[in-house]
C-alpha positions in Angstrom: 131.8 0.1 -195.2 132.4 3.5 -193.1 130.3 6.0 -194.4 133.6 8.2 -194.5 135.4 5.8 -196.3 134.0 6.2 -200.1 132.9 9.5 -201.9 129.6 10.7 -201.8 129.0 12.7 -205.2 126.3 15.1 -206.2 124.6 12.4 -208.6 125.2 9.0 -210.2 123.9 6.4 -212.3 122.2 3.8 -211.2 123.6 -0.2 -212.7 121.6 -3.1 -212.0 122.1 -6.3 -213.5 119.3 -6.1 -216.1 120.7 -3.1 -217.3 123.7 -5.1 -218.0 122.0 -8.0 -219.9 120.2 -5.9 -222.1 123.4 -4.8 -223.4 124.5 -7.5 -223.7 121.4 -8.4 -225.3 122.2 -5.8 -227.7 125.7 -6.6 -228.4 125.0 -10.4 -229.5 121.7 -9.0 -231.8 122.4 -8.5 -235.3 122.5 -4.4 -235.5 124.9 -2.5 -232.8 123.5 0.9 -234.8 119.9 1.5 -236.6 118.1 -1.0 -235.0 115.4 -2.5 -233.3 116.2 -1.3 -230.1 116.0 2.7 -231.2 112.1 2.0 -231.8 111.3 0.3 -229.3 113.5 3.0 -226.9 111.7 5.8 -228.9 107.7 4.4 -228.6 108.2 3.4 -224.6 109.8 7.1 -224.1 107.1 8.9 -226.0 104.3 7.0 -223.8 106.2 7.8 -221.1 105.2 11.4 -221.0 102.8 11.2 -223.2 103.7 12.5 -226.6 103.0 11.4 -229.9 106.7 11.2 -231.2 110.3 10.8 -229.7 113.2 10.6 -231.6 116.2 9.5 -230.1 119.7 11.2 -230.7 123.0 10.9 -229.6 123.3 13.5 -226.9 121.2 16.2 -225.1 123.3 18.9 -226.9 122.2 16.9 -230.1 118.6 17.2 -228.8 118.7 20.8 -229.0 120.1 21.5 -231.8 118.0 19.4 -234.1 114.8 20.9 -232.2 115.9 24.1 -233.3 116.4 23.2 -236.5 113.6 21.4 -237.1 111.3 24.4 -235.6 112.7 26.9 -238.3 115.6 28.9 -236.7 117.5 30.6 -239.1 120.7 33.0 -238.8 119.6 36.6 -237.3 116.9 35.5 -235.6 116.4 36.0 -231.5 115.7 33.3 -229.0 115.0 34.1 -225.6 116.4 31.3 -222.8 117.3 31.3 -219.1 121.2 32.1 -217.9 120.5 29.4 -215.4 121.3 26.4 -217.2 124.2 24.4 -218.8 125.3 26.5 -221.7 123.8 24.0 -224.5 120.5 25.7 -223.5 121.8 29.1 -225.3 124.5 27.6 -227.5 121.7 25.5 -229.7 120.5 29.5 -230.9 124.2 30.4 -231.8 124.6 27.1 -233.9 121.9 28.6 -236.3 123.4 32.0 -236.6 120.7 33.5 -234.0 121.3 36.0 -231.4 120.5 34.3 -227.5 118.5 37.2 -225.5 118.6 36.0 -221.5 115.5 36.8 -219.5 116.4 36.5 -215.8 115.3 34.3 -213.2 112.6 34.0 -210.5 114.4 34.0 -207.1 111.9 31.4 -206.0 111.8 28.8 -208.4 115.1 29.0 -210.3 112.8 29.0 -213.5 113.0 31.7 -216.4 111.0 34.7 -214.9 107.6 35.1 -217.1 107.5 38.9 -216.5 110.9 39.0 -217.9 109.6 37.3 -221.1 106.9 39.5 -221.8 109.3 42.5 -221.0 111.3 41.0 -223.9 109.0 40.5 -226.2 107.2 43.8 -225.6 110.6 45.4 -226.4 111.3 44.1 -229.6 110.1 44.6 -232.9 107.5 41.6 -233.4 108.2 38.5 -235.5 111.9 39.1 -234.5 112.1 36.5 -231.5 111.3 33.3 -233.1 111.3 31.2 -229.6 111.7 30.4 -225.8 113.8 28.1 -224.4 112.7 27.8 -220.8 114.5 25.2 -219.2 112.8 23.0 -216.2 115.7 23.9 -213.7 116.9 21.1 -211.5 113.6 19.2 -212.1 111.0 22.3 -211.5 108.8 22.0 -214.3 107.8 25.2 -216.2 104.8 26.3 -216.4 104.2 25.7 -220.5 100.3 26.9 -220.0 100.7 30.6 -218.3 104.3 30.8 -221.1 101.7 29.6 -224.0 99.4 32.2 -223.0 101.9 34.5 -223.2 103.9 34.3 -226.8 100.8 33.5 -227.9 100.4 36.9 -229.6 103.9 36.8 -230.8 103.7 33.9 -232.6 107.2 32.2 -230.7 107.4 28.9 -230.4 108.2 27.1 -226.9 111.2 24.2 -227.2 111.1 22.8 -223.8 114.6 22.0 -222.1 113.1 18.9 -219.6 116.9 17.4 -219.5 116.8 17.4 -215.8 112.5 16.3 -215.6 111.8 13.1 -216.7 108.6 12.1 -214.8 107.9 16.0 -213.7 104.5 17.8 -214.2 103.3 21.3 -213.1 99.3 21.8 -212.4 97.7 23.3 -215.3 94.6 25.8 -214.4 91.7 22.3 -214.7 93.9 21.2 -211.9 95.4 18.3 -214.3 99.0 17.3 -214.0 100.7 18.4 -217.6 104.0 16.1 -217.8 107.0 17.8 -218.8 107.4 16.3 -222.4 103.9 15.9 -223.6 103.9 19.5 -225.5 100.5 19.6 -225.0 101.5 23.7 -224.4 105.1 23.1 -226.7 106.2 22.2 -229.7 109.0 20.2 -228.7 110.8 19.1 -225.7 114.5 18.0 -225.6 115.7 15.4 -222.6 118.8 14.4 -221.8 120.7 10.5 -220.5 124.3 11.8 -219.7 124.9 9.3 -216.9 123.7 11.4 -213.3 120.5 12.1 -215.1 117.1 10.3 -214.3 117.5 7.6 -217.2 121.6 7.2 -217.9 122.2 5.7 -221.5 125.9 6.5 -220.9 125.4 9.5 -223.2 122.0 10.4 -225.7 118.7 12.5 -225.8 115.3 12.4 -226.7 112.9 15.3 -228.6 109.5 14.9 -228.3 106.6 16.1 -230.3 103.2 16.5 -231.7 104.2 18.0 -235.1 104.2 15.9 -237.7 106.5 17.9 -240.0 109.0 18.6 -236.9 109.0 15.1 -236.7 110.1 14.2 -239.6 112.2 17.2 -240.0 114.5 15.6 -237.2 114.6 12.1 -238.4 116.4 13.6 -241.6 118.5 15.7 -239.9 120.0 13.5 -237.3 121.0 11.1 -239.9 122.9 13.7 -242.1 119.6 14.9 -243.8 119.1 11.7 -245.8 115.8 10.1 -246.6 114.5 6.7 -248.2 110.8 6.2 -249.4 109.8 6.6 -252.6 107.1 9.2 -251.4 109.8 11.8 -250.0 112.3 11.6 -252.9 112.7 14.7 -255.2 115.0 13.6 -257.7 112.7 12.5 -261.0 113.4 8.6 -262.0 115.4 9.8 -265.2 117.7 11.5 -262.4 117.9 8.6 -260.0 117.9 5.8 -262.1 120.0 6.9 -264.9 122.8 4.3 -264.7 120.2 1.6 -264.2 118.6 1.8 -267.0 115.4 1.2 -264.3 111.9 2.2 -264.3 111.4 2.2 -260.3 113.6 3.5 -257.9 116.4 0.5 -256.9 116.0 -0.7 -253.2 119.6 0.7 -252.1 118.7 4.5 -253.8 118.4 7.5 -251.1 118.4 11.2 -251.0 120.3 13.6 -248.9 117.8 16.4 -249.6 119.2 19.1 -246.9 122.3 19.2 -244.6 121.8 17.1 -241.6 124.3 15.6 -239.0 125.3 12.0 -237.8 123.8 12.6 -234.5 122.2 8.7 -234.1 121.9 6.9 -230.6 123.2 3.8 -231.1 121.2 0.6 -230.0 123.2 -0.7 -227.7 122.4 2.8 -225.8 118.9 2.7 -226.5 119.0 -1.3 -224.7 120.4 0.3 -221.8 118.2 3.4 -221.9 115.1 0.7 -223.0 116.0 -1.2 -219.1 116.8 2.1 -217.1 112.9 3.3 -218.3 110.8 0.5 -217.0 112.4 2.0 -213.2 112.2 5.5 -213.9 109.0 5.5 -211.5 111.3 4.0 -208.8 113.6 6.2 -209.1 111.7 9.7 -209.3 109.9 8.0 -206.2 113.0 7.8 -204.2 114.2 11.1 -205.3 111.4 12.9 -203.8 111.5 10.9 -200.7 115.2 12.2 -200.4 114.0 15.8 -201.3 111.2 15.6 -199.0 113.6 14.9 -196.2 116.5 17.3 -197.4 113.2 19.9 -197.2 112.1 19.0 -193.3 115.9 19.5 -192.1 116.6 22.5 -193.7 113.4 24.1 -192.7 113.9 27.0 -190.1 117.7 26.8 -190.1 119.7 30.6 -189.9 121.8 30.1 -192.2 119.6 28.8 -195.5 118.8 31.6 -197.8 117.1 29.4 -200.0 116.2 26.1 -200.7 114.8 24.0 -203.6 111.7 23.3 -201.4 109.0 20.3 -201.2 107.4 21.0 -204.9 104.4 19.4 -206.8 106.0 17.6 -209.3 109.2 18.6 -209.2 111.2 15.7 -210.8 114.6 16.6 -208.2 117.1 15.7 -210.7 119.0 18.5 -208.3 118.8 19.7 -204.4 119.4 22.9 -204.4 120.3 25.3 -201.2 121.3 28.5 -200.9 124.0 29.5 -198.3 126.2 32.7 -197.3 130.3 31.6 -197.6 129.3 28.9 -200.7 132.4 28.3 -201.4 134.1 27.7 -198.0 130.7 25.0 -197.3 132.2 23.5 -200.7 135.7 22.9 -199.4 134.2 21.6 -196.1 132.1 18.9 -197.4 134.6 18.0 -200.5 137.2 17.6 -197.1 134.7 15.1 -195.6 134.2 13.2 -198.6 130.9 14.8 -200.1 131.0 15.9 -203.7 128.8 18.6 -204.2 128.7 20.7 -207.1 127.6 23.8 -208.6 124.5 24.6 -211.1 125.2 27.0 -212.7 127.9 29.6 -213.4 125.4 32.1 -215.6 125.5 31.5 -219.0 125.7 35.2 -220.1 128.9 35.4 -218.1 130.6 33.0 -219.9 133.7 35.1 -221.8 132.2 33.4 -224.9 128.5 35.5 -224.4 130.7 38.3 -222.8 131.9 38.1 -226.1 128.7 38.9 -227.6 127.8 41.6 -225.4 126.2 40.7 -222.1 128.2 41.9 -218.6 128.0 41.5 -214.8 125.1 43.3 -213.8 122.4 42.7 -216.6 120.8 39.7 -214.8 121.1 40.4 -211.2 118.6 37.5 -209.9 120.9 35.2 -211.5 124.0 36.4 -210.1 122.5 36.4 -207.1 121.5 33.1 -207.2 124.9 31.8 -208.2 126.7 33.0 -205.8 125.5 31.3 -202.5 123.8 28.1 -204.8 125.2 24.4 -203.6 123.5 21.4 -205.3 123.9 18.2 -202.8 123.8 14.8 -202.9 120.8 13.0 -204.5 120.3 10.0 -206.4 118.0 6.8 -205.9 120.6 5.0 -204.4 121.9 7.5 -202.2 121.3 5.7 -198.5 119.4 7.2 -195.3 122.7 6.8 -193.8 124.4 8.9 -196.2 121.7 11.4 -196.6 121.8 12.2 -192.6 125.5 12.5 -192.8 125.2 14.8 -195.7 123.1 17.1 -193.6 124.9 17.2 -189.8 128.1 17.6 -192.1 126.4 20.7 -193.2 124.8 21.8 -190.1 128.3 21.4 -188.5 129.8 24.1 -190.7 127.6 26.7 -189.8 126.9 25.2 -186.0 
């Protein structure tokens, strides 16, 4: 085929044939739901990057909003997140009835700016912002150690948005490689498997966790805040087993103790997720290879302004550059058959936080940003061929 004949987006998922069997797999097994397969999806995940706990749910949006939940948000608190992100970053806060505060962004690394943090924090009354929701920006993992340090004092805790880093790490100060996901500096970590992301279960998310009670906390509320074990139940027997006559808890009795939400993966999802993980190495391999390359051609040209860079660890979920006349490069590479795509319009300018009081102007870095950023084509099966055409395509605009 002609390179110019087919479309060459900004991401995709990758489909091999044992992906297909093991939905298959799933679909001729005797649960579709509730299953085996959410398990065994959950334990391989949680080794993965190395947490105790993962709990699978039924979308990345899900994700957050459980964590959030599950860490104690409550209405009129304040969370502190990063307008640089898809919108469920802040909109998980509003859910609860708490008030998003946006720190900007460092101009390097796309990541919440730390300095901006503390400035936060410093300015409000303490015990008032509950959290931080950095988010690990096109696969640039945060540094959870140096933002540890410093809520430390203000007792916040740190939900990690790692949708876009499976695989990723940043350097701690030993010089080990933390993954994004282990919370060994968080209390939870939300990922995402919308199809152009790392592991594609057609849609569903992951938390991870150390706590114990957070843990169970979202296991009740992604399965509308029901529980079964005889150990958790808070009705007395005379209350349960009234109709029974009974003087043990029958095997079909259960307890919706709080509010919760039907926000379950299903298993034929967590089959396909289950395949896609056992070549998430491959992938993240290749994706660097591409970045790596993207990095060399850019380097040194006039009219870059910014580019996602070569970075330790960086998962590249996204390549990011930054370019004077953004949108007449987008209309140039859409005309030639490249897809690229935009990450993000600020959150605080959507009319929706407008709404809530933020206006052009109160994050400048992030406007900044968004008006020359492009993210181009990468994805492990995205060729050589198509790679170099992606580039001179580029080059030609401004050449």
């Amino acid at each position: 085929m002609n390179i110019t004949d087919h479309i060459i987006p900004y991401g995709r998922q990758h489909i091999t044939d044992d992906d297909i069997q093991a939905v298959v797999d799933a679909l001729k097994s005797d649960f579709l739901t509730q299953g085996p397969h959410i398990d065994a999806f959950e334990a391989a995940f949680a080794r993965y990057v190395g947490s105790q706990y993962a709990v699978a749910v039924s979308n990345g949006t899900a994700a957050l909003h459980l964590a959030v939940l599950a860490l104690g948000l409550k209405p009129g608190d304040k969370v502190i997140t990063t307008p640089i992100t898809f919108s469920a970053s802040a909109n998980c806060v509003r859910y609860c009835g708490a008030e998003v505060l946006f720190a900007d962004i460092d101009p390097n690394t796309y990541l919440i700016d730390l300095a901006q943090v503390k400035q936060l924090l410093e300015s409000h009354p303490k015990g008032s912002i509950k959290g931080i929701i950095p988010v690990d920006m096109a696969g640039h993992v945060v540094d959870t150690e140096a933002l540890r340090n410093l809520v430390e004092p203000y007792d916040c805790w740190i939900l990690e948005d790692a949708c876009h880093a499976p695989g990723g790490y940043f350097p701690d100060t030993k010089g080990n490689s933390q993954l994004a996901g282990n919370n060994r500096f968080s209390d939870a970590t939300v990922f995402s498997f919308h199809p152009v992301k790392h592991i594609a279960c057609g849609e569903g998310g992951m938390v991870t966790t150390n706590d114990t009670d957070v843990y169970k906390q979202l296991l009740r509320l992604r399965s509308h805040g029901i529980t079964k074990g005889d150990d958790t139940y808070t009705n007395t027997m005379d209350i349960a087993c009234a109709l029974e006559r009974s003087t043990e808890y029958p095997g079909w009795y259960m307890e919706m103790q709080q509010l919760g939400f039907n926000y379950r993966l299903t298993d034929i999802q967590a089959a396909l997720g289950s395949s896609q993980l056992k070549r998430a190495d491959t992938g993240l391999a290749r994706r660097r290879e591409l970045a790596a390359t993207y990095a060399t051609a850019f380097t040194g040209k006039s009219y870059l302004l910014g580019q996602s860079g070569n970075v330790e660890g960086h998962a590249y979920h996204l390549y990011i550059i930054e370019v004077a006349d953004r949108l007449g490069l987008y209309k140039h590479l859409r005309a030639h058959g490249i897809f690229a795509q935009i990450h993000y319009i600020p959150v605080h300018l959507m009319p929706y936080y407008q709404q809530q009081g933020w206006k052009p102007g109160d994050l400048p870095v992030a406007e900044t940003y968004y008006s020359r950023c492009i993210s181009i084509p990468l994805y492990p099966t995205l060729t050589d061929e198509e790679q170099q055409y992606v580039i001179q395509t580029i080059d030609e605009y401004y050449g």
